[in-house]
C-alpha positions as CSV (number, residue, x, y, z in Angstrom):
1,X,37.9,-4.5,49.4
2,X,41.0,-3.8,47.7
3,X,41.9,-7.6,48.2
4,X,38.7,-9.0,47.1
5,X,39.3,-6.9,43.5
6,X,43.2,-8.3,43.5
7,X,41.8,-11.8,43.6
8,X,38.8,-11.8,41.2
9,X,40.0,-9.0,38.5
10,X,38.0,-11.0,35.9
11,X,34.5,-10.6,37.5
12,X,35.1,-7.3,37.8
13,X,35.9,-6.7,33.6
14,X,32.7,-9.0,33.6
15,X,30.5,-6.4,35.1
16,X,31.9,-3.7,33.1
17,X,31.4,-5.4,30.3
18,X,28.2,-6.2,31.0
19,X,27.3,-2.9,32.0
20,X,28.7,-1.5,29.1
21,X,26.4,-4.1,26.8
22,X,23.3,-2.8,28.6
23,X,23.8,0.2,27.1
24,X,24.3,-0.8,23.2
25,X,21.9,-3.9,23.3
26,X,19.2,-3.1,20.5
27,X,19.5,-5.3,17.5
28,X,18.1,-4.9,14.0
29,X,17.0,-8.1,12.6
30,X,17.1,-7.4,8.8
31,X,15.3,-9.6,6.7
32,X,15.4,-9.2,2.8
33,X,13.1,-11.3,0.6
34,X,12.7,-11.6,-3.3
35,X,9.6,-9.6,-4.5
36,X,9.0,-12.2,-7.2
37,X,9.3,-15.2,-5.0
38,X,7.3,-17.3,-3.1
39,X,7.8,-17.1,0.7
40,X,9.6,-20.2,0.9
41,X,11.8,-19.5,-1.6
42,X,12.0,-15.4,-1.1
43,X,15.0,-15.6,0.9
44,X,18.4,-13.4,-0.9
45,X,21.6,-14.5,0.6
46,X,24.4,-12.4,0.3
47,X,22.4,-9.5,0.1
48,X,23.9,-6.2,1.8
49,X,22.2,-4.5,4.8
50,X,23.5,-1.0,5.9
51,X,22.3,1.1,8.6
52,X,22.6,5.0,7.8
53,X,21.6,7.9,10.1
54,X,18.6,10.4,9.8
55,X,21.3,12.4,7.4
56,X,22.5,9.8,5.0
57,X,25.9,9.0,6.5
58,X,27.1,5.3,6.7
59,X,27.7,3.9,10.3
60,X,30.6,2.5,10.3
61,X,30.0,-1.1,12.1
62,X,26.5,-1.1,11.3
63,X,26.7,-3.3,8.0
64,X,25.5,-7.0,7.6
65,X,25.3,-9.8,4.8
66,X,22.6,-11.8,4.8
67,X,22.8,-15.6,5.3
68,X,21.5,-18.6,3.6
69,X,18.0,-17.5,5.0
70,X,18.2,-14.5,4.0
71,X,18.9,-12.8,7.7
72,X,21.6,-10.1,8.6
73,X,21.5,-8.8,12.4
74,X,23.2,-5.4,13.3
75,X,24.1,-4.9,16.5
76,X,24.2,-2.3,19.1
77,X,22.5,0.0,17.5
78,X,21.5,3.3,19.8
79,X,17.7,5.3,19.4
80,X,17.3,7.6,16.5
81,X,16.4,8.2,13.3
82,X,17.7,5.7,10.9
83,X,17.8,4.6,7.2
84,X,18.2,1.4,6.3
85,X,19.3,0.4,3.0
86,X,19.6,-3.3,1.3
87,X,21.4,-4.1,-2.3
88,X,22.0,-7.0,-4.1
89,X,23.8,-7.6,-7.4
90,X,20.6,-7.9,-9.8
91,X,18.7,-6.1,-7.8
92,X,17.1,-2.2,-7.2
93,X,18.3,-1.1,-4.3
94,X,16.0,-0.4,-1.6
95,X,15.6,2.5,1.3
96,X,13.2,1.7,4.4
97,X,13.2,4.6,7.0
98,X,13.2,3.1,10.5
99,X,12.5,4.8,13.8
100,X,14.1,3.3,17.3
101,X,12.5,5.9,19.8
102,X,13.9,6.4,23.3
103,X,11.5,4.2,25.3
104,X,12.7,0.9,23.5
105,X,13.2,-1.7,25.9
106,X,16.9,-3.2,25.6
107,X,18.0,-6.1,24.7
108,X,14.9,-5.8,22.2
109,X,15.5,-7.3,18.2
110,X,13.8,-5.2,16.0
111,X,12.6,-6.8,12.8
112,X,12.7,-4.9,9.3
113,X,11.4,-6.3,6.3
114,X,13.8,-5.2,3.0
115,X,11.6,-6.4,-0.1
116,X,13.5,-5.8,-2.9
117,X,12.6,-6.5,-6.6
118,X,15.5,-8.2,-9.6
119,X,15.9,-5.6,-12.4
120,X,13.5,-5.2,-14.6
121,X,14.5,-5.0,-18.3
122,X,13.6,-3.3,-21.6
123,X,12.2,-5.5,-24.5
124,X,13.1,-3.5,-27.5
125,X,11.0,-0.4,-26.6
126,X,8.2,-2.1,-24.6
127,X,8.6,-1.0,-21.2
128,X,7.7,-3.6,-17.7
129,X,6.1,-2.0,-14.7
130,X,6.4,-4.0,-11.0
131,X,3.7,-3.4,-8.1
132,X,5.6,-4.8,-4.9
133,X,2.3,-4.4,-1.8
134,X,4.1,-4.8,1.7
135,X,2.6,-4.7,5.0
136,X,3.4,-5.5,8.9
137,X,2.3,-8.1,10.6
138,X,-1.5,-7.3,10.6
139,X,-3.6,-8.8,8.4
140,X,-2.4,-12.0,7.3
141,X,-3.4,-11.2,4.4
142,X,-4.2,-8.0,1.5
143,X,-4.9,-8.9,-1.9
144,X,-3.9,-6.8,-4.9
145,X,-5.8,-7.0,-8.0
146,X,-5.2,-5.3,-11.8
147,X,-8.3,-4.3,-13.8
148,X,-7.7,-4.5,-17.0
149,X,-9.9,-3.0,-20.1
150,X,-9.4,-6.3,-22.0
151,X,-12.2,-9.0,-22.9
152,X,-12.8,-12.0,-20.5
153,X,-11.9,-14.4,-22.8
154,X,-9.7,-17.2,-21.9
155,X,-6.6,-15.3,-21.8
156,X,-7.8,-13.3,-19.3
157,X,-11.3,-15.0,-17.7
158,X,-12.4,-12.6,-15.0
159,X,-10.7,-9.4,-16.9
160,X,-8.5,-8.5,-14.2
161,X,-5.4,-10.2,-12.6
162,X,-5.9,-11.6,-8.9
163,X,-5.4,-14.1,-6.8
164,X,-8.0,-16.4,-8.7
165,X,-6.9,-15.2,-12.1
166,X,-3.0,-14.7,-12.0
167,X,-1.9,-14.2,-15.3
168,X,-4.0,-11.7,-18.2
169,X,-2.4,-11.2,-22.0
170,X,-3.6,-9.7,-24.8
171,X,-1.0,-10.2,-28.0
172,X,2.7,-8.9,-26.7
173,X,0.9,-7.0,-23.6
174,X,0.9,-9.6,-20.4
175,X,0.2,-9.1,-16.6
176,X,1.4,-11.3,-13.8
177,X,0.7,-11.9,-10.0
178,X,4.4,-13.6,-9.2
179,X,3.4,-13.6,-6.0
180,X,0.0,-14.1,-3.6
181,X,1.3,-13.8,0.1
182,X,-1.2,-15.0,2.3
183,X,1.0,-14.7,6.1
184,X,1.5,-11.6,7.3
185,X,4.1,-8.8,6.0
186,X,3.7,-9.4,2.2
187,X,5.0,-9.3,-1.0
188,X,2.1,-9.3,-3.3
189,X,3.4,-8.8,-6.4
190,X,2.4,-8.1,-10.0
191,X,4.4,-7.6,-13.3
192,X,2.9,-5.5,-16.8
193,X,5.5,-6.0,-19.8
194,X,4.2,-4.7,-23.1
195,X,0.8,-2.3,-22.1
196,X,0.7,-0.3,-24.8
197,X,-3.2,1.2,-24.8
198,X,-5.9,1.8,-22.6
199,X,-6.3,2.6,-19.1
200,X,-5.5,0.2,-16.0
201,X,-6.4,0.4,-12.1
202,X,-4.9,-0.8,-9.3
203,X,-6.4,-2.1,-5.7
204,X,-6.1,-3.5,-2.3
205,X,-8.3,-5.3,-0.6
206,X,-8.7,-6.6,3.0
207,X,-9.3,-10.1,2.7
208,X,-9.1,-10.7,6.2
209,X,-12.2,-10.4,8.5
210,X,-12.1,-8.2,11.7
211,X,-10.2,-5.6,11.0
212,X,-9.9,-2.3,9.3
213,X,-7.4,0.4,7.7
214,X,-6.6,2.0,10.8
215,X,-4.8,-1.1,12.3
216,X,-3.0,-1.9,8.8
217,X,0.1,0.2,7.5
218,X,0.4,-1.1,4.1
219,X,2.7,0.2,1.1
220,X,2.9,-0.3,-2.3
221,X,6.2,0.6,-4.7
222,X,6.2,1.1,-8.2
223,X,9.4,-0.2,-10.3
224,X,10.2,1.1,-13.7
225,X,12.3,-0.6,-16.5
226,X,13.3,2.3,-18.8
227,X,13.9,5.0,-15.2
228,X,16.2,2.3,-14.0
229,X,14.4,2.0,-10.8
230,X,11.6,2.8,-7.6
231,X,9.4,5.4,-9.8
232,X,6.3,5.6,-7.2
233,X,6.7,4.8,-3.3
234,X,2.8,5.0,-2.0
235,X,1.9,5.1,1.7
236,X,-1.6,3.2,2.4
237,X,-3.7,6.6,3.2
238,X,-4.7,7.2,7.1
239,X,-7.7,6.2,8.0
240,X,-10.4,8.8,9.4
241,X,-13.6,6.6,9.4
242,X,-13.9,6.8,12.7
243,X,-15.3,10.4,12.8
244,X,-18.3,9.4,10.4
245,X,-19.0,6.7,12.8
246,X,-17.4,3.6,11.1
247,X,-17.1,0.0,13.4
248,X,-15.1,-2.8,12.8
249,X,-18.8,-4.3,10.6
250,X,-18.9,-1.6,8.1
251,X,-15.6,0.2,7.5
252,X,-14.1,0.2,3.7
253,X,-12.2,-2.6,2.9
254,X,-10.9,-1.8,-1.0
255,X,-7.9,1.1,-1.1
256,X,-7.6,2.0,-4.9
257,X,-4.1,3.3,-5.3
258,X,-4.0,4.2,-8.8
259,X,-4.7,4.7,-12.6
260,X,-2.0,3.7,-15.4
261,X,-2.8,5.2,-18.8
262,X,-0.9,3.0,-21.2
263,X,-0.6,5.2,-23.4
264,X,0.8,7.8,-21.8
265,X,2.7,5.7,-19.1
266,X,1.8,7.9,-16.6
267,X,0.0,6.9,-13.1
268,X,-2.9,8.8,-11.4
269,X,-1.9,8.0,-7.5
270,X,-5.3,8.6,-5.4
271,X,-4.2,10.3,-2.1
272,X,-7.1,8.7,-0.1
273,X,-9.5,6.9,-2.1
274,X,-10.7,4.0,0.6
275,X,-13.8,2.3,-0.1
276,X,-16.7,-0.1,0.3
277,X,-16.4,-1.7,-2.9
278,X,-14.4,-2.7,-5.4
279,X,-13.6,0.2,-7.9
280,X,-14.3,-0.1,-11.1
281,X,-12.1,1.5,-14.7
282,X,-13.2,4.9,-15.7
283,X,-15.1,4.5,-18.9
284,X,-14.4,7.4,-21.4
285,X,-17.8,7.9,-22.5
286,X,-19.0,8.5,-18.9
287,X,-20.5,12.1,-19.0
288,X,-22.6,13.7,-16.7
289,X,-23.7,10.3,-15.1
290,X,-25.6,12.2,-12.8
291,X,-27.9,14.7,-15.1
292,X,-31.1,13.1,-14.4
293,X,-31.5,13.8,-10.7
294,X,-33.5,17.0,-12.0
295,X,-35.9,15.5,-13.0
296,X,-36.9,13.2,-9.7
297,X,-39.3,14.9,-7.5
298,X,-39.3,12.6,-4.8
299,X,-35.9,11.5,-3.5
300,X,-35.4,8.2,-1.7
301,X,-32.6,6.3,-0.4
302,X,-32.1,4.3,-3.1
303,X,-31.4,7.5,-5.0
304,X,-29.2,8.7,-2.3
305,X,-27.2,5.3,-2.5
306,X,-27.3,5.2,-6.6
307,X,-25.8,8.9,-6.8
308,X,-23.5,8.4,-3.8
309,X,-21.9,4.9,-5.4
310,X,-21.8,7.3,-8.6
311,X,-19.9,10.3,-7.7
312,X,-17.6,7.7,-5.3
313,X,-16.5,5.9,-8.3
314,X,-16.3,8.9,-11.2
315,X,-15.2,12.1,-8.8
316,X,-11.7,11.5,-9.4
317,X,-12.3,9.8,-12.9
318,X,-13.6,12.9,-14.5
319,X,-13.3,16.5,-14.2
320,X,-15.2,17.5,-11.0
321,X,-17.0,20.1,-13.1
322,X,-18.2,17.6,-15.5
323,X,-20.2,16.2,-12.2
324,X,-24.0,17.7,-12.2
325,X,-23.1,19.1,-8.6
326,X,-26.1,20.9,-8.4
327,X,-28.0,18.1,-8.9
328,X,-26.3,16.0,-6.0
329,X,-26.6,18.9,-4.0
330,X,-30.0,18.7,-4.7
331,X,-29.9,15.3,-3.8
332,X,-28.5,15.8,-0.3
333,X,-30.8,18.8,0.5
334,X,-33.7,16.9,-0.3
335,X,-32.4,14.1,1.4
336,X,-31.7,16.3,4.9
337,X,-35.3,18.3,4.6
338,X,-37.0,15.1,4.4
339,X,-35.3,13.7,7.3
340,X,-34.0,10.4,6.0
341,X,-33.5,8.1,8.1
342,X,-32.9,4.3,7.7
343,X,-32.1,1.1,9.6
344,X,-28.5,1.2,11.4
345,X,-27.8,-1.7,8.7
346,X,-27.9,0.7,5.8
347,X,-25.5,3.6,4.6
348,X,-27.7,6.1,3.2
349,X,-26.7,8.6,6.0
350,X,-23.2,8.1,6.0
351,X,-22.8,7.9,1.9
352,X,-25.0,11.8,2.1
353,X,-22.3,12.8,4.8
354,X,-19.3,11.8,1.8
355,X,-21.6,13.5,-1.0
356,X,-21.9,16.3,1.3
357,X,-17.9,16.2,1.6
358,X,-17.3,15.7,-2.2
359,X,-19.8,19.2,-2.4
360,X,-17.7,21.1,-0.6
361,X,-14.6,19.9,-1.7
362,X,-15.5,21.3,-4.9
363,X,-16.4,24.5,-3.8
364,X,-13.1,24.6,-2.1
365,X,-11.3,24.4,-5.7
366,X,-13.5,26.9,-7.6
């Protein structure tokens, strides 16, 4: 045996080596893409990739430039709880927290997106806003769109910014989709310079067919000229359809994020506002949109739809109390001592289970 080492000493480093390698094999394939670009031309060379632990400390040898395709690797790279960071010279620097558990197979390349956005800058004192929307590799494709308040008029024909209307101004104040990913992870990105009045709201939508929320894990940041940065980071909210007895044919496909009051500059973020349509901008002069229900002595579904659809797109618009809830409870009571009951096609029972929900809701806050 001893003879057999003497002779082949080099095989035998080889299977330490190797050995060794087995145990540091993960990889971290980091790619970092221009927000504002197309995805042939997203790529940032030169851009920075760092891998920090759970507690914010640099790893020493776990640091990569991009190359000409915008691609850093980091190698050997152990299970944890990790931070990885991305800068550029031009650019925000971006944070993306990334999780290797203990079961990862090795020799495995894990890919991370790093999306990160040029700096945004300050036109006298008219202040620009970016919306970066990022997902994983399912759906191919989300679509953002920006309701506006402003006239469709030929500066802005369908009164919001989309995928079929990219660009909305009104004077000074302009909104831009830069980008409309349509192939998996993303960005979608729109820019507002100049928004001085009025109110603004903010959507995804699921363009692809066959599949819902609870198989996407979308996010959408919110960059800020005059902060000097990342102002809002928004997780797309869990899904829990599922319990109201929700399929892959009927589950909401619009996730309104937010309201921006222009001016006040400050965003409503909706914690979990999924639903079946689009939503539409809170009009001031809304009061009370409900008050009539009072006066109907025999409910039917269409009044359980009409009031549902109502208090889905106002109940976060206006003060709750403003709402006639007595007259949606009404509504629902009626609805359950008549015993409603309606083709499997239609929503009436499971838009009374969310007025039911918004009910007591309400009474939870008073």
């Amino acid at each position: 045996m001893r003879k057999m080492i003497s002779k082949h000493p080099f095989f035998v480093l080889l299977i330490i080596a190797s050995t060794f390698r087995e145990v540091h094999s993960i990889s971290i394939k980091c790619q970092v893409k221009d927000a504002t670009q197309g995805v042939q031309w997203a790529a940032v060379p030169g851009a920075e990739c760092m891998l920090l632990s759970n507690a914010g400390i640099f790893l020493r040898t776990a640091k990569s430039l991009t190359n000409s395709y915008g691609i850093a690797i980091i190698e050997e790279v152990q299970p944890g709880y990790y931070q990885v960071r991305t800068s550029r010279i031009g650019y925000y620097t971006l944070n993306e927290d990334l999780t290797i558990a203990s079961t990862t197979e090795k020799h495995v390349m894990i890919h991370q997106d790093m999306v990160i956005s040029p700096r945004l800058s300050l036109r006298g004192t008219d202040d620009m806003y970016r919306i970066v929307l990022t997902w994983g590799r399912s759906p191919k494709d989300l679509d953002s769109y920006l309701m506006t308040p402003w006239p469709r008029d030929s500066d802005c024909q369908s009164g919001m910014v989309f995928y079929d209307g990219k660009k909305c101004q009104q004077g000074s104040q302009t909104i831009d989709l830069d980008v409309d990913a349509t192939d998996m992870y993303g960005p979608e990105t729109i820019t507002m310079r100049a928004l001085q009045s009025e109110t603004f709201g903010y959507y995804v939508h699921i363009y692809t067919n066959g599949i819902c929320w609870d198989k996407i894990s979308a996010n959408v940041k919110i960059y800020q000229a005059s902060t000097g940065g990342l102002l809002h980071n928004i997780k797309q909210p869990g899904c829990s359809e599922n319990r109201f007895g929700y399929d892959i044919t009927n589950c909401s496909r619009y996730w309104h994020v937010f309201d921006f009051d222009a001016s006040t500059a400050k965003f409503k973020i909706y914690q979990n506002k999924l639903m079946h349509s689009a939503p539409i901008l809170p009009k001031k002069s809304i009061v009370n949109p409900n008050c009539s229900c009072l006066v109907k002595h025999d409910i039917s579904s269409d009044d359980v739809i009409s009031s549902a659809e109502k208090i889905s797109v106002t109940a976060e618009d206006l003060m709750v109390d403003e709402l006639c809830v007595n007259e949606m409870k009404n509504i629902y009571d009626n609805s359950m001592k008549k015993n409603i009951r309606l083709n499997p096609s239609d929503l009436v029972d499971k838009l009374a289970m969310f007025i039911s929900g918004q009910i007591e809701e309400r009474d939870a806050l008073v």
